[in-house]
C-alpha positions as CSV (number, residue, x, y, z in Angstrom):
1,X,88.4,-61.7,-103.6
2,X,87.0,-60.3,-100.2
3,X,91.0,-59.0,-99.3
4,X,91.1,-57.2,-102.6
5,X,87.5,-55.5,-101.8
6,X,88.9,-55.0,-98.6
7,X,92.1,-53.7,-99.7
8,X,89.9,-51.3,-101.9
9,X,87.9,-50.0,-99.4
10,X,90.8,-48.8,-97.3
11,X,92.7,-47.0,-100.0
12,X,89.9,-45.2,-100.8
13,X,88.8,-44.2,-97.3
14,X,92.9,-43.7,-96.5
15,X,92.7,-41.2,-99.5
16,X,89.6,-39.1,-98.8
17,X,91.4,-39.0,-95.4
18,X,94.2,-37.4,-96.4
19,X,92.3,-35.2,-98.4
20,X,90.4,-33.6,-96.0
21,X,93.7,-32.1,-94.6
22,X,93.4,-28.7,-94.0
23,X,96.1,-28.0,-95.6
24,X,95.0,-28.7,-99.2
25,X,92.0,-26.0,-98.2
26,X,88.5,-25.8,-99.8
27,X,87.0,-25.7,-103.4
28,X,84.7,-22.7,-103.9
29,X,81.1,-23.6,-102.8
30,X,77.9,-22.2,-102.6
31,X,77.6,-18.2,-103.5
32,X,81.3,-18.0,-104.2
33,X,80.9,-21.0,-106.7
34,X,78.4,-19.3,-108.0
35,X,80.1,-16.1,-109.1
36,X,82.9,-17.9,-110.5
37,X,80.6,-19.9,-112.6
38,X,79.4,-16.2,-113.9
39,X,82.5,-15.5,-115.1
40,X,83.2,-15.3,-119.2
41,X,86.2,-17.6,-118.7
42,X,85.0,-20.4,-116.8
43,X,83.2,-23.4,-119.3
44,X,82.6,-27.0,-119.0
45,X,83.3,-26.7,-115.2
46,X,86.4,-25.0,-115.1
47,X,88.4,-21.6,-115.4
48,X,90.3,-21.1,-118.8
49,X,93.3,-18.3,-119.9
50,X,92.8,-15.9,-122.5
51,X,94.6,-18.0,-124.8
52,X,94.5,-22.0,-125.0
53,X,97.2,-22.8,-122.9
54,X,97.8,-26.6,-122.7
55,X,99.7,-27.5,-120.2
56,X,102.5,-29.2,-122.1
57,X,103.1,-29.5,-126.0
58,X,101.7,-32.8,-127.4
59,X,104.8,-34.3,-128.2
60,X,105.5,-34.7,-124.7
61,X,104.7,-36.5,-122.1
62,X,103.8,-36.8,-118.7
63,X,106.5,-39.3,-118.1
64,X,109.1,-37.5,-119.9
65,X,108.6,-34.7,-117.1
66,X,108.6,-37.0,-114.1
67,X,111.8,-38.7,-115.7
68,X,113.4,-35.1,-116.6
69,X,112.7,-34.5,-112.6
70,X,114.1,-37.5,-111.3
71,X,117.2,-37.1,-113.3
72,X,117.5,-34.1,-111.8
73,X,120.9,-31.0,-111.9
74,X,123.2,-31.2,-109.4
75,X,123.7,-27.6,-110.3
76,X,119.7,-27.2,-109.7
77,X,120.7,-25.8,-105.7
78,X,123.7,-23.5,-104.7
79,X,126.4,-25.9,-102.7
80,X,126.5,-23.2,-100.0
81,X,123.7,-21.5,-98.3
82,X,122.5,-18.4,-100.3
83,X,124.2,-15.2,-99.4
84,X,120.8,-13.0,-97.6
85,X,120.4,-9.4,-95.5
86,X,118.6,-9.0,-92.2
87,X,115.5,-7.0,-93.1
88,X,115.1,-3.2,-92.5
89,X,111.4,-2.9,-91.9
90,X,111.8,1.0,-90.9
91,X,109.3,2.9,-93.0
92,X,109.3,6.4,-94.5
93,X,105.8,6.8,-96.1
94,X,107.4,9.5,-98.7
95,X,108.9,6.6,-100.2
96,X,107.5,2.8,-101.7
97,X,110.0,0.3,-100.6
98,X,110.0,-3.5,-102.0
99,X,111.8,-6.0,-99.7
100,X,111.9,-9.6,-101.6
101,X,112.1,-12.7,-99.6
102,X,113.3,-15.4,-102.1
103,X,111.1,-17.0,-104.5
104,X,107.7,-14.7,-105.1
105,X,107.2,-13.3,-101.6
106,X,107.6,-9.8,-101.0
107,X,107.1,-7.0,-98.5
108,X,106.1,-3.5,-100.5
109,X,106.1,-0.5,-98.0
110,X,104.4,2.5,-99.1
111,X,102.0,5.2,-97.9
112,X,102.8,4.1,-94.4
113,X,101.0,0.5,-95.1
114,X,102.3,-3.0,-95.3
115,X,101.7,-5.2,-98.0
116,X,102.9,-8.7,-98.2
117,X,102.6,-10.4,-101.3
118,X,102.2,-14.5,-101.5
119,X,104.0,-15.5,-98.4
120,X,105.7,-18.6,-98.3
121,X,108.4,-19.5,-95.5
122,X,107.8,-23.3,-94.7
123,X,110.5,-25.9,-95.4
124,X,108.8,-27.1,-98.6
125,X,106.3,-25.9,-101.2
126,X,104.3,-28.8,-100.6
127,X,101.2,-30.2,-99.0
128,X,103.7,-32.9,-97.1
129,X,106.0,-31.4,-94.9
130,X,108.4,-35.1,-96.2
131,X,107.7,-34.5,-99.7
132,X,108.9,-32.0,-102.4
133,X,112.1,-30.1,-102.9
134,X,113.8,-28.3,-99.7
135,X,114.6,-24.7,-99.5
136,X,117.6,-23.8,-100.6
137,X,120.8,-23.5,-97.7
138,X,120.3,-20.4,-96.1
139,X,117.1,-18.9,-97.2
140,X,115.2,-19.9,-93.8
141,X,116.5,-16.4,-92.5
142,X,113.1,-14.9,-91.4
143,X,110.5,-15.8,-89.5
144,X,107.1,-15.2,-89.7
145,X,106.5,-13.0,-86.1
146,X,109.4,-10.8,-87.3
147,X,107.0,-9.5,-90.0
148,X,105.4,-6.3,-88.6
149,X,101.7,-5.5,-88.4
150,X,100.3,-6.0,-91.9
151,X,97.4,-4.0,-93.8
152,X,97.3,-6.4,-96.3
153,X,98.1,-9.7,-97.0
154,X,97.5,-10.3,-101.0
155,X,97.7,-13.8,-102.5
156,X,98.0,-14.0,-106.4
157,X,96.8,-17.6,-106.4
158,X,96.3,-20.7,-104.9
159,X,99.2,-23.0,-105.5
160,X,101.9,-24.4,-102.7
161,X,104.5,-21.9,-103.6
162,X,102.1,-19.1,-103.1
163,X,100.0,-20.2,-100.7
164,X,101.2,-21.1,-97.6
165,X,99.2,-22.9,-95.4
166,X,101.0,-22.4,-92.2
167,X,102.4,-19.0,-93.0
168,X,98.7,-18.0,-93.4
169,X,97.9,-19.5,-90.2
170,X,100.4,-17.4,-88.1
171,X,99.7,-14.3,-90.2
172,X,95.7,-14.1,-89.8
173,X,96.0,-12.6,-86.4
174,X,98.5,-9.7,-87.6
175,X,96.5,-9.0,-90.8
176,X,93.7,-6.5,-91.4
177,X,92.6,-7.5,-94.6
178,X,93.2,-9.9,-97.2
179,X,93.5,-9.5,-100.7
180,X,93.1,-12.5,-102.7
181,X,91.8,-14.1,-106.9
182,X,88.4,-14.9,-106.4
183,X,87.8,-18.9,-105.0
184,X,91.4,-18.3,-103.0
185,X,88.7,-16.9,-100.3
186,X,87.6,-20.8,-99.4
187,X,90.9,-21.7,-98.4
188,X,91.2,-18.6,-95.6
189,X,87.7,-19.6,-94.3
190,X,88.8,-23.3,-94.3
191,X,91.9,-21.9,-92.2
192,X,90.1,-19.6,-89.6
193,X,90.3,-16.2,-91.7
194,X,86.8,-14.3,-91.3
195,X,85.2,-14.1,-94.0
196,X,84.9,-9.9,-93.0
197,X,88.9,-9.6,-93.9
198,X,88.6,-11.3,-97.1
199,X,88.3,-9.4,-100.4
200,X,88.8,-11.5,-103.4
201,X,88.7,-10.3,-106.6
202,X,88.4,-11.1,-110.3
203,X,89.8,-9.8,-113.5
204,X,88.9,-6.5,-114.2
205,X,87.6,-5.5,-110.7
206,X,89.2,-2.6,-109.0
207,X,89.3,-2.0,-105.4
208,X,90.5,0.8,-102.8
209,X,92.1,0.4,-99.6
210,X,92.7,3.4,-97.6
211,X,95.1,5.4,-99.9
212,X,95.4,2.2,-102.0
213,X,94.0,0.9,-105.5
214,X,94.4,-2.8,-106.6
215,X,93.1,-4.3,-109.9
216,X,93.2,-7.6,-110.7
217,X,94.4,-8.5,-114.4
218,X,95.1,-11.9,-116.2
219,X,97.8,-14.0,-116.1
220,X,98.5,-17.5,-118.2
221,X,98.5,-19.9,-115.4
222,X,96.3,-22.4,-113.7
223,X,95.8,-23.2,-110.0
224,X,94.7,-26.0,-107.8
225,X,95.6,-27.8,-104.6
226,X,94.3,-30.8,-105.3
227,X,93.8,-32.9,-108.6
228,X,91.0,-31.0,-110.1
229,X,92.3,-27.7,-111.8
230,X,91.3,-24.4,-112.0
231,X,88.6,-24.2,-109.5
232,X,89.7,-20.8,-108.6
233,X,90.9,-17.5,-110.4
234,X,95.4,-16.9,-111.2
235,X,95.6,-13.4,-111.2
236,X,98.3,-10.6,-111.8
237,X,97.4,-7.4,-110.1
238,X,98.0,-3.6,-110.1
239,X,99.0,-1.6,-106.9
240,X,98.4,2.2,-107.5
241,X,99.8,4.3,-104.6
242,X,99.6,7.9,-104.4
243,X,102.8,8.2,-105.8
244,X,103.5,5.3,-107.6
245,X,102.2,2.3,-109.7
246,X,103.6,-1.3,-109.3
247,X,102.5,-4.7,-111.6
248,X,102.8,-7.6,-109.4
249,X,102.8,-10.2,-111.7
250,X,102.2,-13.8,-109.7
251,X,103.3,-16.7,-112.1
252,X,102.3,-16.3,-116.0
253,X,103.7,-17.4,-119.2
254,X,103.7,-14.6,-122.1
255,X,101.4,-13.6,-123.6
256,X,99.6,-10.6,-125.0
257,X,97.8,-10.0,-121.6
258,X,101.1,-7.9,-120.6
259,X,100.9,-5.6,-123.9
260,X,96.9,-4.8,-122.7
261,X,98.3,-3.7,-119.6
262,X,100.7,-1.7,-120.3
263,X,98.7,0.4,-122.6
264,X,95.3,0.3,-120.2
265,X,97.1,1.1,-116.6
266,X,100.9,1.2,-117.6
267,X,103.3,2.7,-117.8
268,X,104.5,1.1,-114.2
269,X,107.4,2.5,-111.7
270,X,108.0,-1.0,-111.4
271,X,106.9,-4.7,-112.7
272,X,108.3,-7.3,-110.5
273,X,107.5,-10.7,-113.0
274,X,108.5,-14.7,-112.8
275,X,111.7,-15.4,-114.2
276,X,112.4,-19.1,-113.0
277,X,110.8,-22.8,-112.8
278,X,110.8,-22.6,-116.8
279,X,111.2,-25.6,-119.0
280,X,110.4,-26.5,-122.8
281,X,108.2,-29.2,-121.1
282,X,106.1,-26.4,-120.4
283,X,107.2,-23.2,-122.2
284,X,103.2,-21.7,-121.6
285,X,102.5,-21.6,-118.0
286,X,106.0,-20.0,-117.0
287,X,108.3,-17.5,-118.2
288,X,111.5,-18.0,-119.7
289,X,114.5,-15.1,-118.7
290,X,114.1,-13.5,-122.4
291,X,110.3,-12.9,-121.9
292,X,110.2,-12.0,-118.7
293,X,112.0,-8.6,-120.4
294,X,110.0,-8.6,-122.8
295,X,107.1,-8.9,-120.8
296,X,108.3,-5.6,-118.3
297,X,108.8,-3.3,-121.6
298,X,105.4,-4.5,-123.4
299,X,104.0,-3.0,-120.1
300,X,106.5,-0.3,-120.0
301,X,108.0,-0.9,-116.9
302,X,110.8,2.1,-115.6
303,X,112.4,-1.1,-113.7
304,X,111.8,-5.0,-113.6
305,X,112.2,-6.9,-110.4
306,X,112.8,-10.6,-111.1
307,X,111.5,-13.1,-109.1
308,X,110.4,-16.6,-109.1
309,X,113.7,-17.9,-108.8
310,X,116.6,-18.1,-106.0
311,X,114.9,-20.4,-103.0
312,X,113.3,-23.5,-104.2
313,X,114.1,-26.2,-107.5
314,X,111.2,-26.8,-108.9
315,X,112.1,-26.9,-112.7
316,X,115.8,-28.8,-114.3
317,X,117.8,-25.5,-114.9
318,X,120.5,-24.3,-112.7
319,X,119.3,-22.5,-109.7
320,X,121.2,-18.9,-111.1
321,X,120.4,-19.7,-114.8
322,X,116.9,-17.3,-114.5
323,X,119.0,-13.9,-113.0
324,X,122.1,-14.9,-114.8
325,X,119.8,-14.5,-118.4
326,X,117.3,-11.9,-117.3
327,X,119.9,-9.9,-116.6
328,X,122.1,-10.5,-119.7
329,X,118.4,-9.9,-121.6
330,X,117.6,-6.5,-119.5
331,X,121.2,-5.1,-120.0
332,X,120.2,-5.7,-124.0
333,X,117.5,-4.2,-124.5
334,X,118.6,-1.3,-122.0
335,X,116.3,-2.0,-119.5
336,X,117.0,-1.4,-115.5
337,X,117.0,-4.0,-113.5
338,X,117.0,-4.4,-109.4
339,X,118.6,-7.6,-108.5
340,X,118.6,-7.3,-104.7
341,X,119.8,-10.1,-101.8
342,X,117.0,-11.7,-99.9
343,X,116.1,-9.5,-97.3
344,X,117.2,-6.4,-99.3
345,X,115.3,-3.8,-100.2
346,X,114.3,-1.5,-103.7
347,X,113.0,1.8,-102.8
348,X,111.9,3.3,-105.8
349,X,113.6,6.2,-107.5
350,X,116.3,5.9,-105.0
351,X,117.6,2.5,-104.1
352,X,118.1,-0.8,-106.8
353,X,120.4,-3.1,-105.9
354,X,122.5,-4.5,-108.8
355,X,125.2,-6.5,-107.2
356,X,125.5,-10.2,-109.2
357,X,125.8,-11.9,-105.9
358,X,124.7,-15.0,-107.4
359,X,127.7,-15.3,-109.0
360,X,130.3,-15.6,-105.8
361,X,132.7,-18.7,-106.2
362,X,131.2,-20.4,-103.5
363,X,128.0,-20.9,-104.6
């Protein structure tokens, strides 16, 4: 009896332990907490979407998506490391330049500031640097001091494949400000960010930056580091230059929060939305290929971006299936599409990439 108490006892202290990493961050406290409690979406001690979004449909379980993982695709990774371009980080402020990294991280370049969007170049989207899927075979082809001096950093929420703890680390000291959904704010403090170069923001709140203006919108989503969910705001977010206006969509399933935007801020020069990590297990939290087109033209986007997909597996479908059907959908419906290589850049109304790279024998 004692060695079972005993046994108990450990676990559970083991487990705070490993909890307390700094690497899982902070839950919103105090006055932060506060204004997040204020908000018309949080109830019964937690943040909601627009619409109900359940995680998974009732007539599946949790168990059918841990075994749908463990079976696994071994066409889920490319067999040879992913085609990429050394980055061009020249800037001419005349112009708004988009360099995407893999997944959702991406440089924008415009009225001679840097903007870096959800940075994520560790091994592993993961709080364990032994645990979780691997990057894919050549997409470790950047490194974090190769990143010039950055204006902003902006973070669309909180989740591993987003937020990078040890990206952020090495970027706080290059970064004048940091843009960030409300709550993501106690993670930067728990990581050494001054609370002076954080701005986070809810849904609906508009802010300027030198010649800058970002608004925060909704997104279908949730966040968390942890096991207790949304404790802290998903957002999507609007970047108006002086010249042009981009939707940076984070991750969302579809919904009729695109259609809202498009007719309050659109129309957009570009949308760069999600287009991977889908499955029927859960067909509201992320995008399928289809509505991820549907999505750019109900905001009435000149040009979609697709990202989301291309570095890590974190859903069953082939690791090309997302570009290979948003671009089938995008050519349908007529829409323009940029399909760059890592490390290759979109400038807009000049420069979008449209080779299908991702289809070369090799991969």
């Amino acid at each position: 009896m004692y060695s079972i108490l005993i046994f108990i006892a450990v676990f559970v202290l083991f487990t705070v332990w490993v909890l307390n990493f700094p690497i899982f961050g902070r839950v919103p406290e105090g006055a932060r907490l506060a204004r997040i409690k204020k908000l018309p979406n949080y109830r019964d001690g937690a943040l909601e979407n627009l619409s109900p979004t359940p995680m998974k449909p009732d007539n599946v379980s949790y168990w059918d998506m841990i075994k749908g993982m463990l079976r696994g695709n071994v066409n889920g990774a490319p067999k040879s490391p992913v085609p990429t371009i050394k980055p061009d980080f020249t800037q001419d402020a005349s112009e708004t330049k988009i360099t995407w990294f893999g997944h959702s991280s991406y440089l924008v370049q415009t009225d001679g500031q840097n903007i870096l969007v959800d940075p994520v170049l560790s091994e592993r989207p993961s709080p364990f640097s032994f645990i979780g899927t691997k990057r894919f075979l050549g997409t470790d082809f950047l490194k974090v001091e190769e990143f010039p001096e950055l204006d902003i950093v902006l973070i669309t929420h909180d989740h591993y494949d987003h937020l990078d703890y040890e990206a952020i680390l090495k970027l706080k000291d290059k970064t004048n400000r940091f843009i960030v959904s409300l709550g993501v704010g106690s993670h930067l403090e728990k990581w050494g960010v001054p609370a002076s170069r954080i701005t986070e923001m809810s849904w609906g709140e508009e802010i300027v930056f030198n010649t800058l203006k970002f608004t925060a919108l909704p997104a279908r989503h949730f966040t968390g580091r942890k096991f207790k969910r949304n404790q802290t705001v998903w957002s999507a977010f609007v970047l108006q230059t002086s010249k042009d206006k981009l939707y940076l969509g984070g991750d969302s399933g579809y919904d009729t929060h695109f259609k809202d935007a498009g007719e309050q801020y659109g129309p957009f020069d570009i949308a760069i939305l999600e287009c991977g990590q889908y499955n029927t297990y859960w067909p509201l939290i992320h995008m399928f290929p289809e509505q991820t087109v549907k999505a750019a033209i109900d905001l009435g986007a000149k040009v979609l971006l697709p990202v989301h997909w291309g570095k890590f597996k974190l859903a069953m479908h082939d690791w090309n299936d997302p570009i290979i059907r948003v671009v089938n959908k995008a050519n349908e419906e007529s829409l323009k599409i940029a399909t760059p290589l890592m490390g290759e850049s979109v400038i807009l109304n000049k420069n979008y990439p449209s080779s299908k790279w991702w289809l070369a024998d090799n991969l």
